[in-house]
VOPAGU-2260 file (C-alpha; in pm, 1 decimal, decimal comma):
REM VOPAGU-2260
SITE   aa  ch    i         X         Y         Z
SITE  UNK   A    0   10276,2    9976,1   11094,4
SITE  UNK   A    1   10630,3   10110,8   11112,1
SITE  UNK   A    2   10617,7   10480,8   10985,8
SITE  UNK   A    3   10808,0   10791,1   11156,8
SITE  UNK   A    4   10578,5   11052,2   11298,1
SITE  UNK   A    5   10536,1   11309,7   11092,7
SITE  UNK   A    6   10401,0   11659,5   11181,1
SITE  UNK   A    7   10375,6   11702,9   11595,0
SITE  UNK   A    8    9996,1   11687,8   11514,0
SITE  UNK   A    9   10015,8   11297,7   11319,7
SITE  UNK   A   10    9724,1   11038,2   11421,7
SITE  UNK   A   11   10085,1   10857,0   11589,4
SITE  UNK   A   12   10101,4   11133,9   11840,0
SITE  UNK   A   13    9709,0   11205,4   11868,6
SITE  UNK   A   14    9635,5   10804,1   11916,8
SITE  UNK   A   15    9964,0   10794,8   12209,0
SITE  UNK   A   16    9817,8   11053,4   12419,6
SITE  UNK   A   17    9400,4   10977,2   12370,1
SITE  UNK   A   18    9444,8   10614,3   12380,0
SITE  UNK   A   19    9304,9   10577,9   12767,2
SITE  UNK   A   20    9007,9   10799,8   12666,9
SITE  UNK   A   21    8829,5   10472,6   12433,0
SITE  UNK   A   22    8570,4   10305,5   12598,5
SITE  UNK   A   23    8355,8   10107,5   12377,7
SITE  UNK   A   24    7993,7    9960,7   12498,4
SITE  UNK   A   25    7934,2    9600,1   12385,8
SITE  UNK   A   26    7532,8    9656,1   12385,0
SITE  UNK   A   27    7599,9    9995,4   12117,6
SITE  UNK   A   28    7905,6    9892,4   11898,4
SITE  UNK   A   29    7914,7    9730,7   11621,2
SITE  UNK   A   30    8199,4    9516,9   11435,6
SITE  UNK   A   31    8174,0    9643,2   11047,2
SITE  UNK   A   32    8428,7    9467,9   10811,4
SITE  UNK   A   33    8448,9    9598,5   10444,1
SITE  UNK   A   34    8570,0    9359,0   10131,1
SITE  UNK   A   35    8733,9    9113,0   10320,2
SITE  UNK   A   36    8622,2    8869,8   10005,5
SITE  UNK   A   37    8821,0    8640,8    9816,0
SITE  UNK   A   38    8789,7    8876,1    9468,0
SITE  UNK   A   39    8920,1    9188,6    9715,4
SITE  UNK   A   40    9226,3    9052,5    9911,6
SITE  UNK   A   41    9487,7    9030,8    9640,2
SITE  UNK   A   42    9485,5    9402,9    9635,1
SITE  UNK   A   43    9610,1    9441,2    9982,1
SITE  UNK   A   44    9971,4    9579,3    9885,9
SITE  UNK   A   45   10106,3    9766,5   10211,9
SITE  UNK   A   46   10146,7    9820,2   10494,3
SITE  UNK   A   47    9985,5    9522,1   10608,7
SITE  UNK   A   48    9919,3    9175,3   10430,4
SITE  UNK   A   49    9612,2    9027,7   10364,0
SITE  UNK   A   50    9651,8    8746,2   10583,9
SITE  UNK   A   51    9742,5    8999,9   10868,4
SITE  UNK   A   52    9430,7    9187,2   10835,2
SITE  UNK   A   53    9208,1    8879,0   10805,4
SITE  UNK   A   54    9382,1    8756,1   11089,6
SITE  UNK   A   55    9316,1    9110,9   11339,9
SITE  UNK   A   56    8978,7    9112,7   11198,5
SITE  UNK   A   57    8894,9    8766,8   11303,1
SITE  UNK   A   58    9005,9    8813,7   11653,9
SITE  UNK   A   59    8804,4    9149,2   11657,2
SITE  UNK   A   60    8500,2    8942,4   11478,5
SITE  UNK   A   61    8544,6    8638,5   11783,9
SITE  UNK   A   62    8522,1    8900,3   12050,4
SITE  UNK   A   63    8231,2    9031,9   11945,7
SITE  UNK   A   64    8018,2    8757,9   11857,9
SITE  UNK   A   65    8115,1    8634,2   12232,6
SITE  UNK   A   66    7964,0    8999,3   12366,3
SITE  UNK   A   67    7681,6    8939,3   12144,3
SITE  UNK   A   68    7728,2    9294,1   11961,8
SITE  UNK   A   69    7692,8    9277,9   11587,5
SITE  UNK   A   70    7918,6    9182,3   11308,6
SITE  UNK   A   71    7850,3    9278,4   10972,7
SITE  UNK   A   72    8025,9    9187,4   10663,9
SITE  UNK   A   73    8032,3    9415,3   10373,2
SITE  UNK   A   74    8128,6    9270,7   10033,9
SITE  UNK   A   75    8141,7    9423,8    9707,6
SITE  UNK   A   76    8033,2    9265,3    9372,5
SITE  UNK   A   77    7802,5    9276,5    9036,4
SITE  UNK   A   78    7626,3    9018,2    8791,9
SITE  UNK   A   79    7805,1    8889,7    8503,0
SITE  UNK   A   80    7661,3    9207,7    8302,3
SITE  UNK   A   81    7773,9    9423,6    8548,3
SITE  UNK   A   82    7496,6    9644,9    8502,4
SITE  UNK   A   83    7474,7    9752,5    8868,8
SITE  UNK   A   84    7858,0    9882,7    8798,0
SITE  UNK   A   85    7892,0   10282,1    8823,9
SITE  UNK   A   86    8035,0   10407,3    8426,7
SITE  UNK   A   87    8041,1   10784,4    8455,4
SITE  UNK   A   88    8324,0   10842,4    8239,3
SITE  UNK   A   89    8678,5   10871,0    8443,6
SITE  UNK   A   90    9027,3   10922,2    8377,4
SITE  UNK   A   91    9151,2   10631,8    8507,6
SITE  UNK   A   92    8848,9   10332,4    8537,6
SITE  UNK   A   93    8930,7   10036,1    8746,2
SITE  UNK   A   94    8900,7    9717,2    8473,4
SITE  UNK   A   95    8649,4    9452,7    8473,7
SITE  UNK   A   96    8743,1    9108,5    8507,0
SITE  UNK   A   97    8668,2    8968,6    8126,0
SITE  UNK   A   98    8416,6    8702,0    8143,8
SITE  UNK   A   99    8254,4    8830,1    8462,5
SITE  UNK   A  100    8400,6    8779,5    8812,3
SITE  UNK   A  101    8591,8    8524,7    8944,4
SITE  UNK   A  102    8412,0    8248,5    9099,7
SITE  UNK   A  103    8492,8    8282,7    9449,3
SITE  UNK   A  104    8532,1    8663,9    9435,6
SITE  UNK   A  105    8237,9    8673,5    9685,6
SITE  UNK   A  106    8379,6    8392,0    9926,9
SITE  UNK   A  107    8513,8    8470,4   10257,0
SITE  UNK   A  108    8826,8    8380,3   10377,3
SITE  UNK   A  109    8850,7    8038,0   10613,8
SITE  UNK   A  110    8982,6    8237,1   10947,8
SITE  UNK   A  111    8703,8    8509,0   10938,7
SITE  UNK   A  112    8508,6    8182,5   11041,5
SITE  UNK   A  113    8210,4    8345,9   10958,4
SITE  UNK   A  114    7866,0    8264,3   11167,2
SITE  UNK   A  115    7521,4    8235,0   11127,0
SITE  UNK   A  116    7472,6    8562,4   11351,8
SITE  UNK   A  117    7665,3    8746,7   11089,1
SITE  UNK   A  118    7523,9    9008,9   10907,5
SITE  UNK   A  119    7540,6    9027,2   10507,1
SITE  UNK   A  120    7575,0    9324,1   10295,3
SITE  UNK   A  121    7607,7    9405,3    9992,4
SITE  UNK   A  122    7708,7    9738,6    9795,4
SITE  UNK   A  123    7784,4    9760,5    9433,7
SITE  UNK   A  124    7984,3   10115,3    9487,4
SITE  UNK   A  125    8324,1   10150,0    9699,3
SITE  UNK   A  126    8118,9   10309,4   10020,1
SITE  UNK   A  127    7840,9   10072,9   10214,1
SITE  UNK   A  128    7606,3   10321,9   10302,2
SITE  UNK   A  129    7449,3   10391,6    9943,0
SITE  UNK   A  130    7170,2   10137,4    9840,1
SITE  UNK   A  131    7237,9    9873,2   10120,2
SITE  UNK   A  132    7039,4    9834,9   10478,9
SITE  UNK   A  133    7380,7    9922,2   10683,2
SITE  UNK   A  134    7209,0   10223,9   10823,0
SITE  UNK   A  135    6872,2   10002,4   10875,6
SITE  UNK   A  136    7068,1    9747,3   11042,4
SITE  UNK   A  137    7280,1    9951,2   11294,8
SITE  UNK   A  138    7002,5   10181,3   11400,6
SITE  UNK   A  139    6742,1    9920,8   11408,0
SITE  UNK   A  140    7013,2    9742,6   11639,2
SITE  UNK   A  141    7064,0   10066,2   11853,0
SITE  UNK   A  142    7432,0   10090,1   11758,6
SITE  UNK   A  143    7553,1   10419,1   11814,5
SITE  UNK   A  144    7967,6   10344,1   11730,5
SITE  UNK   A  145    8089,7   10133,4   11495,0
SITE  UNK   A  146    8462,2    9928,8   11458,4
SITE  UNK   A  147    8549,7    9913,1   11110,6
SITE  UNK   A  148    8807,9    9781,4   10900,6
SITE  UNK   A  149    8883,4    9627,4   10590,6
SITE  UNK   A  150    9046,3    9637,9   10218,5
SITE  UNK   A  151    9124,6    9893,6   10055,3
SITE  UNK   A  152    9206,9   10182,6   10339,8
SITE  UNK   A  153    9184,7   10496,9   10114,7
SITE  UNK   A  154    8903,5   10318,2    9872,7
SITE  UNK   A  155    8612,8   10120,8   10072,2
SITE  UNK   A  156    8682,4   10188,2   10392,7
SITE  UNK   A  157    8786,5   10548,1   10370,1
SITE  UNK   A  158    8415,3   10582,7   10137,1
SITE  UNK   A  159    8254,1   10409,1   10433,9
SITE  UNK   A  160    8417,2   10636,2   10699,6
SITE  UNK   A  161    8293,4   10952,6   10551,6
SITE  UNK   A  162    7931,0   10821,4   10534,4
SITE  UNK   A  163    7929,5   10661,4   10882,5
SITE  UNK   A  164    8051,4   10996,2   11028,9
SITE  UNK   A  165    7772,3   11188,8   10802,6
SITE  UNK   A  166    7563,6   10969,3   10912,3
SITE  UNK   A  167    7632,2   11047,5   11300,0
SITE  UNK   A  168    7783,4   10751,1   11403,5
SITE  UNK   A  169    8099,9   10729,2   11638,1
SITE  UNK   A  170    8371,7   10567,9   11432,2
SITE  UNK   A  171    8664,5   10339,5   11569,4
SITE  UNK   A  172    8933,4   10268,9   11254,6
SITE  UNK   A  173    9115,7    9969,7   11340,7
SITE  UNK   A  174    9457,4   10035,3   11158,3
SITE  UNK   A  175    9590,5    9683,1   11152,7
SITE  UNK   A  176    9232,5    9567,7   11001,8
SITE  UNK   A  177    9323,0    9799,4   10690,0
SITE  UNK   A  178    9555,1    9780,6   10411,5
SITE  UNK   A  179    9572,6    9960,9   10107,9
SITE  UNK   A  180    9712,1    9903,0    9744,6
SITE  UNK   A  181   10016,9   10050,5    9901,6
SITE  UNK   A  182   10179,9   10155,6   10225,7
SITE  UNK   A  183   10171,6   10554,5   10133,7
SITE  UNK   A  184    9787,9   10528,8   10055,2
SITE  UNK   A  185    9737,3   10373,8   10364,9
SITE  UNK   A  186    9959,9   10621,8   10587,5
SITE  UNK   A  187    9831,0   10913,5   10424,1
SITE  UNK   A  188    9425,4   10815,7   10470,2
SITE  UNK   A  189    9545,3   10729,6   10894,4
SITE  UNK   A  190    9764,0   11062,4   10912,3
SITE  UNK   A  191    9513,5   11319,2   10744,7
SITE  UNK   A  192    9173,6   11142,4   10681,3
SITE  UNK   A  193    9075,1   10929,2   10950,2
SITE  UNK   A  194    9194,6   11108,3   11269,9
SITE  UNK   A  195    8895,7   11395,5   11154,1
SITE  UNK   A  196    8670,2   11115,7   11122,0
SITE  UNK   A  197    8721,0   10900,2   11359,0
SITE  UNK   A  198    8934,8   10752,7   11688,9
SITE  UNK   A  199    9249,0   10519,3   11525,9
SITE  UNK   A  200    9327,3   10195,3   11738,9
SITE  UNK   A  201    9480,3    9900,4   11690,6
SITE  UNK   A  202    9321,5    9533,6   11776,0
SITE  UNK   A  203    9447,7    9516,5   12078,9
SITE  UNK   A  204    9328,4    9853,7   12188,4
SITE  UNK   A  205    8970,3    9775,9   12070,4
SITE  UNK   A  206    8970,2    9436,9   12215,6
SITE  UNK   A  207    9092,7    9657,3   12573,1
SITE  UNK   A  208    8853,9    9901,3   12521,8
SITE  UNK   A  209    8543,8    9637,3   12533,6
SITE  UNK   A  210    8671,9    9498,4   12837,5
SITE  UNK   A  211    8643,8    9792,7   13029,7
């Protein structure tokens, strides 16, 4: 991401001077990935492309199905009917595909090389928490932090931030595993969001911190 530092007090300056503090354990963290589906990735508009994040979030996915800590894959989706859909009237409600979805909208892209160790879930709201076993499946696991990422930034992830901090967990945003609908969604959910929420890395700093 290639943004000028804003205010003294930006997530660029915070991350720069708490990066040596991350130290993740391999037998309590767990890899979450939100929407990285076939019907999702088109809307990855800025600052990163969807083959980008697909790409960090498979080398973050590899490393942590070689440590044996969980990876969980979070995709989004309704029947034909979409009667599990949310309709409280809005001012501005996201359209639904006519004739239902897409047929590979729930597919997951080749390099995520998904595996049979791979946890499925799936929400029918833009946060993961509500009416899915996440929680059940991290604390069942023991996983006290969790690595997420995904499509859109300020949309599912950002929903799924919130509730994994409410929820007590200790939250690692990989920034190069996110992408939004554009590049000014995305800064402004990693300058004023996420640094309250959570500790901002990038893959490489993740992959670091599990080595040490």
């Amino acid at each position: 991401m290639r943004c000028s530092p804003g205010a003294p007090n930006s997530f660029y300056s915070l991350r720069n001077e708490m990066k040596s503090m991350l130290k993740l354990d391999a037998q309590t963290t767990a890899l979450v990935l939100i929407d990285l589906q076939n019907g999702i990735l088109p809307y990855a508009g800025g600052p990163h492309s969807a083959d980008q994040v697909v790409a960090n979030a498979a080398l973050l996915a590899a490393r942590f199905r070689l440590l044996g800590s969980p990876v969980l894959l979070v995709r989004v989706g309704w029947s034909d009917t979409f009667a599990e859909a949310l309709k409280q009237p809005v001012d501005k409600p996201a359209p639904a595909p006519a004739g239902g979805l897409p047929a590979n909208w729930w597919e997951f892209p080749a390099p995520l090389a998904v595996s049979d160790s791979d946890i499925l879930v799936t929400k029918r709201q833009w946060g993961a928490f509500y009416g899915t076993d996440l929680d059940l499946q991290l604390r069942r696991r023991g996983i006290k932090s969790v690595v997420l990422g995904g499509i859109s930034t300020n949309v599912g992830v950002e929903s799924t931030a919130r509730a994994a901090w409410e929820h007590g967990y200790e939250l690692v945003i990989a920034e190069d595993v996110c992408s939004a609908q554009n590049a000014e969604m995305h800064r402004f959910a990693f300058e004023h969001i996420f640094p309250r929420l959570a500790r901002v890395r990038d893959t490489g700093e993740i992959l670091a911190a599990l080595d040490r």
